[in-house]
Each structure stands twice: as structure tokens, then as C-alpha cells.
N, C-alpha and C positions, 0 to 999 in steps of 0.2 A: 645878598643871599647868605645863609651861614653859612660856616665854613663847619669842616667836619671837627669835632672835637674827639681826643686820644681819651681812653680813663672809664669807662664805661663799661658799668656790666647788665646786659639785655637777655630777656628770656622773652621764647616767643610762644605765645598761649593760642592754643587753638582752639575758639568755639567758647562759648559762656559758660561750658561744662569747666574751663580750664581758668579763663579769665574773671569769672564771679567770684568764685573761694578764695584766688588770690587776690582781689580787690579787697574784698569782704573784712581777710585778716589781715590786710593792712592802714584799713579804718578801725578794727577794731584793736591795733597797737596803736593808735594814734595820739600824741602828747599834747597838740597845741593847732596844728592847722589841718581842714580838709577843704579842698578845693576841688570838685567836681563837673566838669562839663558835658553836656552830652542834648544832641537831636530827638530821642525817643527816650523819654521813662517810663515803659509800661508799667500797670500795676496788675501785675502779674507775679507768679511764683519765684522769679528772677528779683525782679524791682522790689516784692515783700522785704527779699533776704536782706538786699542793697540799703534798700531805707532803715530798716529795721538797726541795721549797723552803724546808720548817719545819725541817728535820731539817739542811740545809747550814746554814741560820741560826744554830741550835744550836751547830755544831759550829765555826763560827767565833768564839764568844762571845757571841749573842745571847742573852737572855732568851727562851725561847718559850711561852705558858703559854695549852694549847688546852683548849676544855672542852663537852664532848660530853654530850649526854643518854641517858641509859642506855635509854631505850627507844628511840628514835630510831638506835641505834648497838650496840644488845641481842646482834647476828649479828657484829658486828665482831671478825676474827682472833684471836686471843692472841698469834701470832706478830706481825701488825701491830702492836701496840700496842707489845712490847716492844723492837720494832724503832727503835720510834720514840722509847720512852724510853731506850734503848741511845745512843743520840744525843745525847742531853742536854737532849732537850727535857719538857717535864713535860706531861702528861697526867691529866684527871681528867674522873669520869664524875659527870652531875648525877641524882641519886638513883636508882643499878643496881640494886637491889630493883626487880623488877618481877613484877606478875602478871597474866595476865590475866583472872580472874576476880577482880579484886577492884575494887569501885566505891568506896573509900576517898579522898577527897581528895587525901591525901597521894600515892597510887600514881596518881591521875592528875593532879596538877599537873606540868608539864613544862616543861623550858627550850626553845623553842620558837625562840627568837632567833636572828637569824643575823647577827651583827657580828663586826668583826673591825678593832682597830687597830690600827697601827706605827707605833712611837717618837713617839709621841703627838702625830703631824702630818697622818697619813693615816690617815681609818677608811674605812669601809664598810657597809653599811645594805639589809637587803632581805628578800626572799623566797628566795632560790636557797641551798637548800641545796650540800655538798660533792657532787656528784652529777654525773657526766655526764648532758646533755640529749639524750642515745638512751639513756638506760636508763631505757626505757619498755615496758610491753609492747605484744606483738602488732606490734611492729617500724611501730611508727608514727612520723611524722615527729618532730622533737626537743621537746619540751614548752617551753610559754611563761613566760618569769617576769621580773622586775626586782628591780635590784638601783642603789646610787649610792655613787658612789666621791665621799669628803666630804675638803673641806682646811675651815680655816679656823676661826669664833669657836666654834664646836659642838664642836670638838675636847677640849677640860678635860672637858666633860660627860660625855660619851662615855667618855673615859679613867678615869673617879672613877668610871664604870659598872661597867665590864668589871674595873676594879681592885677593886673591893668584892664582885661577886660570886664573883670566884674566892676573895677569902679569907674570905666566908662559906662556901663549898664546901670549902675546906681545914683549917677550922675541923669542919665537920660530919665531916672525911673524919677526924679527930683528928689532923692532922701539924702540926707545929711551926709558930707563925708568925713572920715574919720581917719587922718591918715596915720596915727600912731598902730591902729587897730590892722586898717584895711592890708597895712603893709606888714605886721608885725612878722618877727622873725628873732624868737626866741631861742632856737637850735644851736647848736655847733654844727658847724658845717662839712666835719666828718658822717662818711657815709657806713654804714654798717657792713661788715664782714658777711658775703653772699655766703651761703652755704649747699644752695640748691642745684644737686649735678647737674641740671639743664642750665642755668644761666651760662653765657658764654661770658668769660669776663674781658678785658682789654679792649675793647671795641673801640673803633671811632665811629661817631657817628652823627647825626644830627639832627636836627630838631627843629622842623622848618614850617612855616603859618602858611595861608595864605588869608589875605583880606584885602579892602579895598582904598588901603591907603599906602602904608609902607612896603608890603608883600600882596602887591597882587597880582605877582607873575612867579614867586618862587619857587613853588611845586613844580608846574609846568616846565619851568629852564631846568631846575634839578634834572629831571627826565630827559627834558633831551640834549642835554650835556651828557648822560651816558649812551642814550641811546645813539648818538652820533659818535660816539669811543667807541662802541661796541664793536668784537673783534670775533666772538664768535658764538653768542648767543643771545638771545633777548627770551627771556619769559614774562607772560605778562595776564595777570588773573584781575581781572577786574568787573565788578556788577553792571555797572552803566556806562559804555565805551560808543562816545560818539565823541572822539576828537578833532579837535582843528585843524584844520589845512597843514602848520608847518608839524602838528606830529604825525598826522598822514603820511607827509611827504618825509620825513625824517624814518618811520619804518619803512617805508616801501625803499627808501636809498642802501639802507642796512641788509635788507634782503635781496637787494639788487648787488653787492657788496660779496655776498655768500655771510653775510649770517644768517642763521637760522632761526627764524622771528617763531614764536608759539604764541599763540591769543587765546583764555580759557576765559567766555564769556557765560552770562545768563541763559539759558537756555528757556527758558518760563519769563514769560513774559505779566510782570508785577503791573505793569503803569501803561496806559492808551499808550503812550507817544516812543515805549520801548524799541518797537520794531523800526525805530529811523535808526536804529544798532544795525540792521542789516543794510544802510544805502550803501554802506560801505565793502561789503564784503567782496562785490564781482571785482574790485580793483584790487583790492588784497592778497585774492585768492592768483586772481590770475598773475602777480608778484612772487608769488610762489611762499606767501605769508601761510602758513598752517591756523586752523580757526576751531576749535572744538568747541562745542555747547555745552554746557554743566545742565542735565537735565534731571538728576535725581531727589532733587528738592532744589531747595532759594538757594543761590548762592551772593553772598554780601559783600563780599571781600573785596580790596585794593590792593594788591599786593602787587608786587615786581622782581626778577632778580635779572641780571644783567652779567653774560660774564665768569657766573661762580664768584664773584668777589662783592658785587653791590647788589643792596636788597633795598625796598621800601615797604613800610608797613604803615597803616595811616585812615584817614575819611574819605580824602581825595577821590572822588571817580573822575574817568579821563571823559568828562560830557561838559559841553560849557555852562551848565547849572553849577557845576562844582569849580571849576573855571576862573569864572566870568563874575560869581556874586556871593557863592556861600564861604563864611567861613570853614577852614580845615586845617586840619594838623597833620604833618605826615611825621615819621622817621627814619629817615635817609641813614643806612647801614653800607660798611667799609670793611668787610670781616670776608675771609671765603668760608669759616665753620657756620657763619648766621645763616649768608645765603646759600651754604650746604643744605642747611637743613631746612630751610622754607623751601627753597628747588625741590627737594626731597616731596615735601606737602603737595607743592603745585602738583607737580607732573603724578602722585598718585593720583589725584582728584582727576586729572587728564585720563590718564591709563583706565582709572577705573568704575569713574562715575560720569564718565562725559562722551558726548556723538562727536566725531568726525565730521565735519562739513565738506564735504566732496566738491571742488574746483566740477569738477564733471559734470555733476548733478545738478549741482548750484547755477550755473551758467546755461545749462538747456535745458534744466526745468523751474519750477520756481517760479511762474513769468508771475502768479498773483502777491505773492510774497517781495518779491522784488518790485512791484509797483506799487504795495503798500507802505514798505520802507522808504520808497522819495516821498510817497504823500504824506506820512509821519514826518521825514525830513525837512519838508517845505513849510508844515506848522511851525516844527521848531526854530527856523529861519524868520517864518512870521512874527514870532513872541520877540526870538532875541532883534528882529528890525523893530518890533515897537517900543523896545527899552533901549534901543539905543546901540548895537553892539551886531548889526548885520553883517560887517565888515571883517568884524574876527573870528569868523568859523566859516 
């Protein structure tokens, strides 16, 4: 697993209101490479601006090499696409075979990830897909998410990332490789003078995958390596929170302990098989875990802070879809001013947009909702026994 690296300076974006313009005009300084990864491109008012800034980069002599999941991106134009490789910039899609009746590992491992670097000085790290945040339904306020715009010593790592998995993806897709190109790295390896009061500079932090060869447990341990330290607080903001047996049992010990565990989940229910988010809750609650619902719009986010000193910001949901198969990016933060100020984000989201889940309430009433949650529960046990993976959740 990495180790935290010193030398870092992280600014944390909240929302595509925050994270698109600084993406935007860091493509649009771009000298030589862009490397963009990402689950959803919508084309949408978001995705115009995105592409729109891929495609001038291109055409100025830029390297541009974006790489989209084929489920995640399945509805995506034809006309888009070639529009954009009309441009010069390269496009490729992370396993377009899709079905939806098939529970095959292969068909449901997904590239989940949402990074994206330039000229291998400035990346980026999060949750927020290419997506305008009102392209929600039911015309509800703009959906929650983070994202962290990275300079600094995490930079190589990051780059040797996104650099290996497009040419394993270009490898699979059977086109030529080109390793003078695919690798190139014409920069100096100094980082630019931050200027921006919100970046926090000196950070350690790090820069952690998961996938299903080298790293396909390093999210997951990162987590509960703190959450087993933890001394006196756990926060924890996540979209799809259906974890495993040992993070189960790793919060419920922590709370048992007297930390003070806080869960700020989906409240809105996106996906049939959401509500197995609630099998879990009578045994939480009754651990004396706090559980609030985000019900004011989508909430997207992964985030974590532990402590006042560690934070994570990332793709990662704690559900064994994200687990178990998809890849993810996270980054793993070592600062108390970072996780000052995400604790800061979380808990207004708590205080101000989110229900209480009442121990009380929850356990003597509920009985339809809590019988819907194991029968969502028991599918998901179904799927992951027919791929293989019964035994790890």
C-alpha cells in the first residue's frame, strides 16, 4: 500500500461548480500532456465546457488521451465521440461490451475512477464525475460531491497511473504501442508556485488505486488502519455504504471504544438494490453509531475524516461493487487544516441538509423497510455468490 508522501499542496473543490473551472484552466494551460479518466461524460452543459477545452488542447499540439467507461458512458453520441476524435484528441472506452443481464466479473468490473492529469504537474482526485450538478432528477437542488485539485511529490505516482492504464487499455483495444509517445514526459519536474489562499500547502498524503491485481485491497486497509487508530472521532460521508463484515465490525469496536462514529448517507434512493444500505442500520444504531440521511438532493460523495488529522477524498464507495471489482482512486490526506476543513463541509451537510435516523424509531417501526433492506441484501449476496465473492461480505 503507499505510504504517505511529505511535499504536497491540495485544494479541496466542492461540487462541479468548484471543480469544472479548475479543471477547465488547467487543460487550457496545458503544454504537452492531458490525461483524463472518468465513469460518466455526460454531454451536458458541464461535459460541453470539459470537451470543448480537450479538443482546443488537441488542436494546439497537445497530447490528449481520455478514457471513459463503457458502461458509465454506454448512451454517449457517436457524433460526440467523433467530434472529438476529429480533433486530435484520442478517445477510448474501458471495456464497451456491456450487458445487463450478465453477472460475469468481467462485465461488471468497471473503471470507476475519476483522475485526471496535466503535463504531469497538476492532477486531480475525487468523486465528481463529468456531469453537470442539476442534472439531477425531479429538478432538485445541485447534488453534493468532492473532488482535490493536487500539485506536488504525488505527482510521478499519479502519472505512471494513468500512463499504464491507458496502455494497458490500448493494448486490449489491439492498436499499436508507442512507448516513446505513450510515456513521453517532456517537463521539468518542478512544480509551479501555488498561489491560491485555499490550497493547503505541505501536506502528506497519498495516492492510492484500487484494482484487481496489485491493489485490490488498498482502499479498504487504508480505512480501517485509521479507523482502528481512531481515538476520538470517525466521520464518514459516503453515497453507497454497504460494507464488509471486517468494516462493520471495525466501526461498531470503535464505537464501542467511545468514539464517536457519524454516518452521512444517501438518503434518496438512485438504484433498486440501494435500500440493502439499510440491513445494516438496527445494528449500528443500537452500537450507538449516529446515522443521518442526506435527503435534500443526490448526494455523491466519498469522503472521510478521522481524528481532525486524516481525511480521504476519492471514487471509492464503501459497497462491495467498489470493493470487490471497480477500479478507484482515492487520496489519502495526513494534515489537521485539510481534514479541518472537509469536517467543516461534512457536518454542515449533517446539521443542515440531512434527517436523523432515530435508534428509537428505527427499531419499533420500520418493520416494511427493514424487511426490504435484507431482501435487497440477499440479492446482493446472490450476484456477488454468482461471481464468485460470497465469502467477502
Amino acid at each position: 500500500m503507499n505510504a504517505f508522501i511529505a511535499g504536497n499542496q491540495i485544494e479541496l473543490l466542492r461540487n462541479g461548480r468548484a471543480y469544472f473551472p479548475a479543471l477547465a484552466a488547467a487543460i487550457e494551460q496545458a503544454k504537452q500532456t492531458i490525461y483524463l479518466q472518468t465513469y460518466i461524460f455526460e454531454v451536458d452543459a458541464a461535459g460541453k465546457q470539459i470537451a470543448d477545452a480537450l479538443k482546443a488542447a488537441a488542436q494546439r499540439g497537445v497530447t490528449v488521451r481520455v478514457l471513459l467507461d463503457g458502461f458509465g458512458c454506454k448512451d454517449m453520441p457517436d457524433s460526440f465521440v467523433k467530434a472529438f476524435k476529429k480533433s486530435g484528441a484520442q478517445l477510448m472506452f474501458y471495456r464497451p461490451k456491456i450487458s445487463p443481464w450478465s453477472f460475469k466479473k468481467n462485465r461488471l468490473r468497471r473503471m470507476h475512477r475519476k483522475v485526471a492529469v496535466i503535463d504531469e504537474t497538476i492532477g486531480f482526485v475525487g468523486g465528481i464525475n463529468i456531469i453537470d450538478d442539476s442534472n439531477v432528477p425531479e429538478q432538485l437542488p445541485p447534488r453534493v460531491d468532492y473532488a482535490v485539485r493536487v500539485e506536488g511529490a504525488l505527482l510521478p505516482s499519479m502519472t505512471a497511473s494513468v500512463q499504464k492504464l491507458w496502455r494497458r487499455i490500448k493494448l486490449t483495444h489491439l492498436e499499436p504501442q508507442n512507448l516513446a509517445t505513450d510515456n513521453a514526459t517532456h517537463l521539468p519536474k518542478t512544480v509551479k508556485k501555488v498561489t491560491n489562499k485555499n490550497v493547503i500547502k505541505s501536506v502528506s498524503a497519498a495516492f492510492l488505486l484500487r484494482d484487481n491485481f496489485l491493489h485490490r485491497r488498498d482502499i479498504e486497509t487504508a480505512y480501517l488502519k485509521a479507523i482502528n487508530a481512531a481515538k476520538t472521532e470517525i466521520i464518514i460521508a459516503n453515497a453507497y455504504f454497504l460494507p464488509g463484515r471486517r468494516f462493520r465490525q471495525a466501526l461498531i469496536k470503535a464505537a464501542n471504544r467511545g468514539v464517536a462514529v457519524q454516518l452521512l448517507l444517501q438518503g434518496r434512493m438512485e438504484y433498486f438494490l440501494m435500500p440493502a444500505t439499510h440491513a445494516f442500520y438496527s445494528m449500528f444504531l443500537k452500537s450507538g453509531i449516529a446515522i443521518f440521511e442526506y435527503r435534500k438532493s443526490y448526494m455523491h460523495c466519498k469522503v472521510a475524516v478521522i481524528d481532525g488529522t486524516w481525511a480521504t477524498v476519492g471514487s471509492s464507495n464503501i459497497d462491495p461493487f467498489s470493493m470487490l471489482l471497480a477500479r478507484e482512486a482515492n487520496i489519502m490526506v495526513q494534515d489537521s487544516a485539510f481534514a479541518s476543513e472537509l469536517r467543516a463541509e461534512i457536518l454542515q451537510s449533517i446539521h443542515q441538509q440531512s434527517v436523523p435516523v432515530s435508534a428509537q424509531e428505527w427499531l419499533k417501526r420500520n418493520k416494511l423497510k427493514r424487511a426490504m433492506s435484507w431482501l435487497t441484501y440477499g440479492m446482493v449476496k446472490a450476484i456477488l455468490g454468482m461471481i464468485g465473492y460470497s465469502n467477502e461480505r
